[in-house]
C-alpha positions as CSV (number, residue, x, y, z in Angstrom):
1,X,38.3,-34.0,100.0
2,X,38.6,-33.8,103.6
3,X,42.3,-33.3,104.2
4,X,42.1,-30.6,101.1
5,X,39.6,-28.6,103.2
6,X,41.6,-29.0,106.3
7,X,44.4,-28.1,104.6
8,X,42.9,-24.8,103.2
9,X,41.9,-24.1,106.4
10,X,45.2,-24.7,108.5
11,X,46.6,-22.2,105.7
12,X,44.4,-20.0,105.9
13,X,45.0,-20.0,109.7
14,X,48.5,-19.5,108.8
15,X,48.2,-16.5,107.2
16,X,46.2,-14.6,109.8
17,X,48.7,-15.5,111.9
18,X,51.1,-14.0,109.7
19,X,49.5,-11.0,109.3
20,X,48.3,-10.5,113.4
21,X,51.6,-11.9,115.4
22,X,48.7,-11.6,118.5
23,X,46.7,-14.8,117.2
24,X,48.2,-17.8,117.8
25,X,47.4,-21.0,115.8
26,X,47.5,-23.8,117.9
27,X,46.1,-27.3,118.7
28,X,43.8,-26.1,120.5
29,X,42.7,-23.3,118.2
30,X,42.1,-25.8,115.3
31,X,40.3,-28.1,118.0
32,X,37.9,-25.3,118.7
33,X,37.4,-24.7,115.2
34,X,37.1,-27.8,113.8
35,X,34.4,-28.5,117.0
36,X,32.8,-25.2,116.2
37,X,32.4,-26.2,112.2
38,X,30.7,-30.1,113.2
39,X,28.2,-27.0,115.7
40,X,27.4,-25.6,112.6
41,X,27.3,-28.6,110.1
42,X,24.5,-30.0,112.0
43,X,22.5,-26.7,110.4
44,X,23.5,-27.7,106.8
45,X,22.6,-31.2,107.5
46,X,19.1,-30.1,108.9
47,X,18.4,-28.0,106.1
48,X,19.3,-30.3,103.2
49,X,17.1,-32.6,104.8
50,X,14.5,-30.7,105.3
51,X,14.6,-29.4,101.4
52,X,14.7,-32.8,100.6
53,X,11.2,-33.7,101.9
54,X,10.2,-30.1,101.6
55,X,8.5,-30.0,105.2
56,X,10.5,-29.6,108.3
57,X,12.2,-32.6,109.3
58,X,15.4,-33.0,112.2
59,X,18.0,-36.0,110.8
60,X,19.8,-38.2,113.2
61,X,22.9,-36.9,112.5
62,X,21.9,-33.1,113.7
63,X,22.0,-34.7,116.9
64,X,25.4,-36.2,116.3
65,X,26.5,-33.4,114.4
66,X,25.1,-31.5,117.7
67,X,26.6,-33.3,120.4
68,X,30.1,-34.1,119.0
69,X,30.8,-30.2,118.1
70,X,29.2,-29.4,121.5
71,X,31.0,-31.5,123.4
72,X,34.3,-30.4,121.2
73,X,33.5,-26.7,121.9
74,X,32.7,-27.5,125.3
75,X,36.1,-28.9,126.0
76,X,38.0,-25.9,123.8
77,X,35.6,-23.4,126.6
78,X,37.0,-25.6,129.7
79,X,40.6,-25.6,128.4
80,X,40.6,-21.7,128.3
81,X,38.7,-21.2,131.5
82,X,35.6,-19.1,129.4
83,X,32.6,-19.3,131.4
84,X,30.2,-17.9,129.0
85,X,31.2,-20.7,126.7
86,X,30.9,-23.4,129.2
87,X,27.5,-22.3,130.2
88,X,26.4,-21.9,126.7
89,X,27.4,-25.4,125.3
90,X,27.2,-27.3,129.1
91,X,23.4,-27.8,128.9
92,X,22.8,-28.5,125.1
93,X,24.6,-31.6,125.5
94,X,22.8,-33.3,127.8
95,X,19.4,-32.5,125.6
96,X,21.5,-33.5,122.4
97,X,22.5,-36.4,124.3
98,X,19.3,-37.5,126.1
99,X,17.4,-36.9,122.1
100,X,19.8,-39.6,120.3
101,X,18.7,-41.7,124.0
102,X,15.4,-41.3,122.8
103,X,15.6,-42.6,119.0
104,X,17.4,-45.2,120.0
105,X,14.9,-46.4,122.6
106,X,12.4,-46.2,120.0
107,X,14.5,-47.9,117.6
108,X,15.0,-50.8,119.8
109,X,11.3,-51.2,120.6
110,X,9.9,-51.7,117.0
């Protein structure tokens, strides 16, 4: 299912490209992508969750789904020198980060 998706994806990329010589697809195009699409899973993971138990409720994996698309967007920002984008994703990780710290500790203590 995966490799479909990617491969709809990488086609559809294609075909922008295609039609806009200007936009070049890349590796580190699709890296920013595919870091930009685990950003934005972490919202579908929060929500099915929370639908689930009907009352609010923050899984684990929004904070892995947080930190590895942050960090993956963070590294796309660095690589083209953006610093809007390096000040916007810089600091989330370190809370994304420090919150998985936390459930752990907790984890390990009961």
């Amino acid at each position: 299912m995966g490799l479909i998706f990617f491969g709809f994806i990488v086609n559809f990329l294609r075909d922008i490209q295609a039609k806009y010589p200007q936009f070049q697809l890349d590796f580190w195009l699709i890296f920013g992508f595919i870091g930009q699409l685990m950003f934005t899973m972490r919202f579908l993971v929060q929500w099915i969750a929370s639908e689930r138990r009907k009352e609010s409720v923050i899984p684990v994996s929004f904070w892995y789904f947080s930190l590895i698309g942050g960090l993956i967007v963070l590294i796309y920002a660095i690589h083209r020198m953006d610093p809007v984008f390096i000040l916007a994703y810089l600091p989330g990780n370190f809370i994304y980060f420090r919150n998985l710290y936390f459930i752990y500790k907790s984890k390990n203590r009961h």
